[in-house]
C-alpha positions as CSV (number, residue, x, y, z in Angstrom):
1,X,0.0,0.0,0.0
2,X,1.6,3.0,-1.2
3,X,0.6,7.0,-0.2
4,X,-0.2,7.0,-4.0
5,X,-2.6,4.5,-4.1
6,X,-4.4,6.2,-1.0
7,X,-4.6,9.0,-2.9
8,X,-6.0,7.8,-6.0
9,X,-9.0,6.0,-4.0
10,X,-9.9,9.4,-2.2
11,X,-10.0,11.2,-6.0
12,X,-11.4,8.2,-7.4
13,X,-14.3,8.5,-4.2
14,X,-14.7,12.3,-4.5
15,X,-15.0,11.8,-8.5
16,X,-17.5,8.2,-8.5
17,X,-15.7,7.7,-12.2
18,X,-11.9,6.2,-12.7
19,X,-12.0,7.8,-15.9
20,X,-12.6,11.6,-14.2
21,X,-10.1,10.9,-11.2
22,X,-7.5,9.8,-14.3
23,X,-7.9,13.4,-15.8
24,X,-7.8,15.0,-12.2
25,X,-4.8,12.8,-11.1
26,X,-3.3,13.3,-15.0
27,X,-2.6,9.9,-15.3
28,X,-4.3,7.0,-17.6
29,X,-7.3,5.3,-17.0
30,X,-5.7,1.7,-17.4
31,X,-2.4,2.8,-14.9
32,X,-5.1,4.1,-12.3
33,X,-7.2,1.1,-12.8
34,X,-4.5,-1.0,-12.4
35,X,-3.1,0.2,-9.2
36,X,-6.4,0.3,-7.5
37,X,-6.5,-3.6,-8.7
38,X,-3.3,-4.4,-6.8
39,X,-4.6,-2.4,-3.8
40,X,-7.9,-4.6,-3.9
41,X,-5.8,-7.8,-4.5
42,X,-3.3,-7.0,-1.4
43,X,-5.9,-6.1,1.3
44,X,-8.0,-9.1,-0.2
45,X,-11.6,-7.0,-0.5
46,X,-13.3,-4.5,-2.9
47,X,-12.9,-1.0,-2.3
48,X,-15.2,-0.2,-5.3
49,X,-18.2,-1.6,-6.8
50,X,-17.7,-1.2,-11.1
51,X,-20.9,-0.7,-13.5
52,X,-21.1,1.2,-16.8
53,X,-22.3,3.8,-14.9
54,X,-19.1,4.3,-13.2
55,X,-18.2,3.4,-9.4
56,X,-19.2,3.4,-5.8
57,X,-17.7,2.8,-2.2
58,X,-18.4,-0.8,-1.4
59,X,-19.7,-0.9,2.5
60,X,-15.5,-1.9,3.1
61,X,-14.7,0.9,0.9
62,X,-16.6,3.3,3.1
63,X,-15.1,2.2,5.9
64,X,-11.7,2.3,4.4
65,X,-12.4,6.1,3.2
66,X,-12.8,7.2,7.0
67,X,-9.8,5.9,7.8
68,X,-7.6,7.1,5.0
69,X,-8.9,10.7,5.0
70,X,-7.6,11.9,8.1
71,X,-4.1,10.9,6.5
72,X,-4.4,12.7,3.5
73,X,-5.2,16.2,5.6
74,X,-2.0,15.2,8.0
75,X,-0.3,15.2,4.7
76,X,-1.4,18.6,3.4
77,X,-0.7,19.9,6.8
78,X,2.7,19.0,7.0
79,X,3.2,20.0,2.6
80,X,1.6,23.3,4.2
81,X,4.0,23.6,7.2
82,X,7.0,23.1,4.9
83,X,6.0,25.4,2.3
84,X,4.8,28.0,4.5
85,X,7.2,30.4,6.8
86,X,4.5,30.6,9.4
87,X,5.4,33.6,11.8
88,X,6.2,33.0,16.0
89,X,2.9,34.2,16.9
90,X,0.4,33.3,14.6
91,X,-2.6,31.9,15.8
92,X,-3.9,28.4,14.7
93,X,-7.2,26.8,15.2
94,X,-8.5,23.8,13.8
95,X,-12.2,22.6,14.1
96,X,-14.0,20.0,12.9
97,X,-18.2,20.3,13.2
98,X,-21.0,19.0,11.6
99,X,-21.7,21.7,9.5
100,X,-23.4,23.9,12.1
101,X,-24.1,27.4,10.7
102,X,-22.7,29.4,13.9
103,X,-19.3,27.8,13.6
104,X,-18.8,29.9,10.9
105,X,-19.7,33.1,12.6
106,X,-17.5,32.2,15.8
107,X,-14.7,31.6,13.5
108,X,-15.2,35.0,11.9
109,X,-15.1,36.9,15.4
110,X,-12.0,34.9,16.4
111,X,-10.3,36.1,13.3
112,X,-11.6,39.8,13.6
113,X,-9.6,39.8,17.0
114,X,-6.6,38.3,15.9
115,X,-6.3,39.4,12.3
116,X,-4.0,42.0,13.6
117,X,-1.4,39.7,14.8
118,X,-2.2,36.9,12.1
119,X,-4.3,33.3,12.7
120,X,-4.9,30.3,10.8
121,X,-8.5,29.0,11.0
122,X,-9.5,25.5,9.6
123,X,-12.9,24.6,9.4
124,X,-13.7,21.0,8.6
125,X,-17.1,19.4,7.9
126,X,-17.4,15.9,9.2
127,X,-19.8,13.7,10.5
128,X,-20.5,10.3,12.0
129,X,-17.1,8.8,13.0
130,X,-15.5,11.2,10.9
131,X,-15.1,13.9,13.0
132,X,-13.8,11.5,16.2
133,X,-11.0,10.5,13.4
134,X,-9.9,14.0,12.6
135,X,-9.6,14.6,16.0
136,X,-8.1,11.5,17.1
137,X,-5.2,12.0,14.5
138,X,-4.4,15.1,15.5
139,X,-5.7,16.7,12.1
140,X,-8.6,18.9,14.2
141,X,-7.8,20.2,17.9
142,X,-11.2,20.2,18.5
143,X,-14.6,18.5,17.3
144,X,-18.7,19.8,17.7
145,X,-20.6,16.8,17.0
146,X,-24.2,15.7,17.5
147,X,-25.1,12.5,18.4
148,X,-28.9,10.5,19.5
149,X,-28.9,9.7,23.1
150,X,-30.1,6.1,22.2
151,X,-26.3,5.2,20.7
152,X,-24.4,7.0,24.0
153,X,-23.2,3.3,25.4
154,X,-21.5,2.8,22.0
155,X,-19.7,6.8,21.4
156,X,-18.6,6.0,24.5
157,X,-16.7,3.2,23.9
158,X,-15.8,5.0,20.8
159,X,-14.3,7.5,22.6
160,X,-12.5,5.9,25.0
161,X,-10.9,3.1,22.2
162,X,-9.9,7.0,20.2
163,X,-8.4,8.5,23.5
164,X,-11.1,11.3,23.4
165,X,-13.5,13.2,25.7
166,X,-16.6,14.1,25.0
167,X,-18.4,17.3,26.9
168,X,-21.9,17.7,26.5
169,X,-23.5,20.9,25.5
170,X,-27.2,21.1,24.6
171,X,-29.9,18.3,25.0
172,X,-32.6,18.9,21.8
173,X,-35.2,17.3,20.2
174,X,-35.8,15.4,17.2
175,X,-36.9,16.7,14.2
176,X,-38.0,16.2,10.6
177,X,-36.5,19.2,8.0
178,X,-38.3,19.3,4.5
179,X,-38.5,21.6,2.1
180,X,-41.8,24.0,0.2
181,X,-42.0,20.8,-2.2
182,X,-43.1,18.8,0.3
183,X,-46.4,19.1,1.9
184,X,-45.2,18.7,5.4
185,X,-43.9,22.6,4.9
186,X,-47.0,23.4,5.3
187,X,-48.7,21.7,8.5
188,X,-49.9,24.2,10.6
189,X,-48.7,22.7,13.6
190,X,-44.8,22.2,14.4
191,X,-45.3,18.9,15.6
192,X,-45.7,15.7,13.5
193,X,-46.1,11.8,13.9
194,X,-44.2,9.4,12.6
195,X,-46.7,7.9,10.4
196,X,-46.9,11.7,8.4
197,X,-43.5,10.9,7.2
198,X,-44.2,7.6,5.2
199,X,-44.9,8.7,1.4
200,X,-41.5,10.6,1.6
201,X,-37.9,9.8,0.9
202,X,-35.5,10.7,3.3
203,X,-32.0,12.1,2.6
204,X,-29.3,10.5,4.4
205,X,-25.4,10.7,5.5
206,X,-23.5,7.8,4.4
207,X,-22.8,6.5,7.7
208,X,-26.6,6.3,8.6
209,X,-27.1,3.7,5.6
210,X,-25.7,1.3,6.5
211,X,-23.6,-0.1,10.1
212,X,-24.4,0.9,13.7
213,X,-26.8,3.5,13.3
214,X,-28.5,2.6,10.0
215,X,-31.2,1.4,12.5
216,X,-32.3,5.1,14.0
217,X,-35.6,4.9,11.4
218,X,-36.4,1.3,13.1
219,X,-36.1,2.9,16.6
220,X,-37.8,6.2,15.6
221,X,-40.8,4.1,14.3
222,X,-39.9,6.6,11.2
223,X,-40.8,4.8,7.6
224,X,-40.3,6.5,4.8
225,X,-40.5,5.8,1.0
226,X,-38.5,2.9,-0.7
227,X,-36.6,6.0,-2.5
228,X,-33.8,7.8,-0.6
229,X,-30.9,10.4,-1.0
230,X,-27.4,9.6,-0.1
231,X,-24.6,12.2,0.5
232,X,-21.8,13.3,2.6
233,X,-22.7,16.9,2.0
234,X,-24.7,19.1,4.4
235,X,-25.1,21.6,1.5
236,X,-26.8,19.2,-0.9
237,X,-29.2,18.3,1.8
238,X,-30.3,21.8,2.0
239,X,-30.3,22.0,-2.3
240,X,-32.4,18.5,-2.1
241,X,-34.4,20.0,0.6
242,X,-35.0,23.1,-1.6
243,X,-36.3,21.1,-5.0
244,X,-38.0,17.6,-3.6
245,X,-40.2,16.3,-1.4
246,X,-37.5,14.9,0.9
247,X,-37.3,14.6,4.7
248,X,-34.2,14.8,6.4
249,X,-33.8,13.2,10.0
250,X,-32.3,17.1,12.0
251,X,-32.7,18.0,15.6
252,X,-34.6,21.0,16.6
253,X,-32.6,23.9,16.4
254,X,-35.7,26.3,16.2
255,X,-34.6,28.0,19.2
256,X,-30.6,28.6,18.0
257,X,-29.8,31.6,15.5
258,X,-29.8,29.0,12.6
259,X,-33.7,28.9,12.7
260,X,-35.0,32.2,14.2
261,X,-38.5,32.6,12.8
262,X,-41.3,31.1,15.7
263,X,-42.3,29.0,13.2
264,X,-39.8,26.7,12.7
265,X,-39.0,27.9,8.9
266,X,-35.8,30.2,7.5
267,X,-35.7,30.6,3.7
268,X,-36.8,27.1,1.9
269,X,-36.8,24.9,4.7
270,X,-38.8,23.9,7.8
271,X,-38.0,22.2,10.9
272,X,-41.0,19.7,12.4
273,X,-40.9,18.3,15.8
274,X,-41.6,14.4,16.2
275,X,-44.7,14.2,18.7
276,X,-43.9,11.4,22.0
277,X,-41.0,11.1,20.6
278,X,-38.3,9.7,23.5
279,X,-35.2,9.6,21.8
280,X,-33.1,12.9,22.1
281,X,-30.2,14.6,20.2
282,X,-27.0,15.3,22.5
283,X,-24.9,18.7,21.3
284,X,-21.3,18.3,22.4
285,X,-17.6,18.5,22.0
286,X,-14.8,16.5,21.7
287,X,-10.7,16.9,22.6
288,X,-7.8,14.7,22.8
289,X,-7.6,12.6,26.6
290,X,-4.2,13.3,26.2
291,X,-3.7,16.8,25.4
292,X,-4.4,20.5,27.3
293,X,-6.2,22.9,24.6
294,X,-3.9,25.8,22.8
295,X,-5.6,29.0,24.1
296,X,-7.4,30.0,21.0
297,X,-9.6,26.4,21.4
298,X,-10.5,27.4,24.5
299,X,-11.6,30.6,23.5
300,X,-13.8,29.0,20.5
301,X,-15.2,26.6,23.0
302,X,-16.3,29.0,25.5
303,X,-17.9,31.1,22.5
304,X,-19.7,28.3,21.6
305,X,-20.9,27.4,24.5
306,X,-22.1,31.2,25.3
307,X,-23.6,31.0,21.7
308,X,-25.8,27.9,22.5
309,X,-26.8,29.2,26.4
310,X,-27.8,32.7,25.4
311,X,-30.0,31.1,22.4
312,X,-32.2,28.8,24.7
313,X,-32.3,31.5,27.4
């Protein structure tokens, strides 16, 4: 297994066509095909499933993926430390989040106060396992996930087997996000049951279609239509969102900044509440066991933190 060939299945991933990560990677289609081959023949399973219609991540292939990316950022961290002449005191913060809006805008008012004396902000988007791995390997300092309070035995042993802590923020419930498309939008109340969900397909992370938590629907009593949406992209849920009928499994953030209106609706979407609904979603963050935060992540944390307490208040 060579750095090369890692780097090839991540383009090949991104692209879902050998023939498109050949142009990207400027090599040939038969000299990228072949050293995928060899990479398939030497861990002795499939990385990719083949049709004319190009490839996709077999369920080891997804697997594989979350383990190889977090290499291929330490990589670009360290081509970035060598080729950059980083001055004594700039700051740098790393953060790796589900794709929460307000990260953003913390971000900004950290650099607004630094920019004077210089700071490095990364942002990555991650989610499921994903963002314990980034963290784990050192790539983020610091991780906001959001997890369902029905799967906290296993994070926790997740956690412990990564050498990570977890510190929980925000307890919320679950909700159901669709889009104007979809007559849901358009319930009066902001509360529905699980049975209004049924004719509809649901978008979904990769993680939650298959493995340990592909069964969330089966314990939400939540059935949806035989159709479904698959991505690793919080944007395209929001462009899906914005042009189908598709639900998408969210928490209830109609009391943060993300979703101000009383409502439950900003712009082309809408947040419903599932009625008697037990199962919660847990807001949190995660650090290294075996490492003190740099100043700056203590800083984001604590804005964070102040961000979500004044919004509930």
């Amino acid at each position: 297994m060579t750095l090369n060939q890692l780097k090839y299945v991540l383009e090949i991933s991104k692209t879902g066509s050998i023939n498109k990560a050949a142009s990207n990677l400027f090599l040939s289609q038969s000299v990228l095909s072949a050293s995928i081959k060899n990479l398939e023949a030497e861990l002795g399973k499939e990385i990719f499933s083949r049709s004319t219609r190009g490839v996709v991540l077999t369920p080891f292939g997804k697997t594989f993926i979350s383990y190889i990316s977090p290499i291929q950022m330490q990589l670009k961290q360290l081509d970035d430390m060598i080729s950059t002449k980083y001055a004594d005191n700039l700051m740098r913060l790393s953060i790796a989040s589900n794709g929460f809006n307000f990260i953003s805008k913390i971000c900004a008012d950290l650099y607004k106060k630094y920019a004077s004396i210089g700071i490095r902000i990364e942002e990555h988007e991650a989610f499921g396992p994903e963002a314990m791995n980034l963290v784990a390997n050192n790539v983020a300092e610091i991780g906001l996930v959001r997890h369902w309070n029905c799967y906290k035995n296993q994070y926790i042993k997740q956690y412990n087997a990564l050498k990570l802590q977890f510190y929980p923020l925000l307890t919320l419930d679950i909700g159901v996000t669709v889009g104007p498309s979809n007559p849901l939008f358009y319930n009066e109340s902001n509360y529905i049951t699980t049975d209004m969900i049924q004719p509809y397909p649901m978008i979904m992370y990769n993680y939650m279609d298959f493995g340990p938590y592909s069964d969330i629907f089966d314990r939400l009593k939540l059935k949806h239509s035989n159709s479904k949406f698959i991505t690793s992209s919080r944007a395209t849920i929001y462009e899906t969102l914005a042009v189908s009928d598709a639900c998408y499994l969210n928490s209830n953030y109609n009391s943060l900044d993300e979703i101000k209106d009383i409502s439950g609706t900003m712009g082309n979407k809408r947040t419903l509440i599932l009625q008697d609904c037990d199962i919660k979603s847990e807001l949190g963050w995660i650090k290294s066991a075996n490492s003190n935060l740099s100043p700056i992540a203590s800083e984001a944390i604590n804005l964070i933190s102040a961000h979500l307490t004044n919004d509930i208040n």
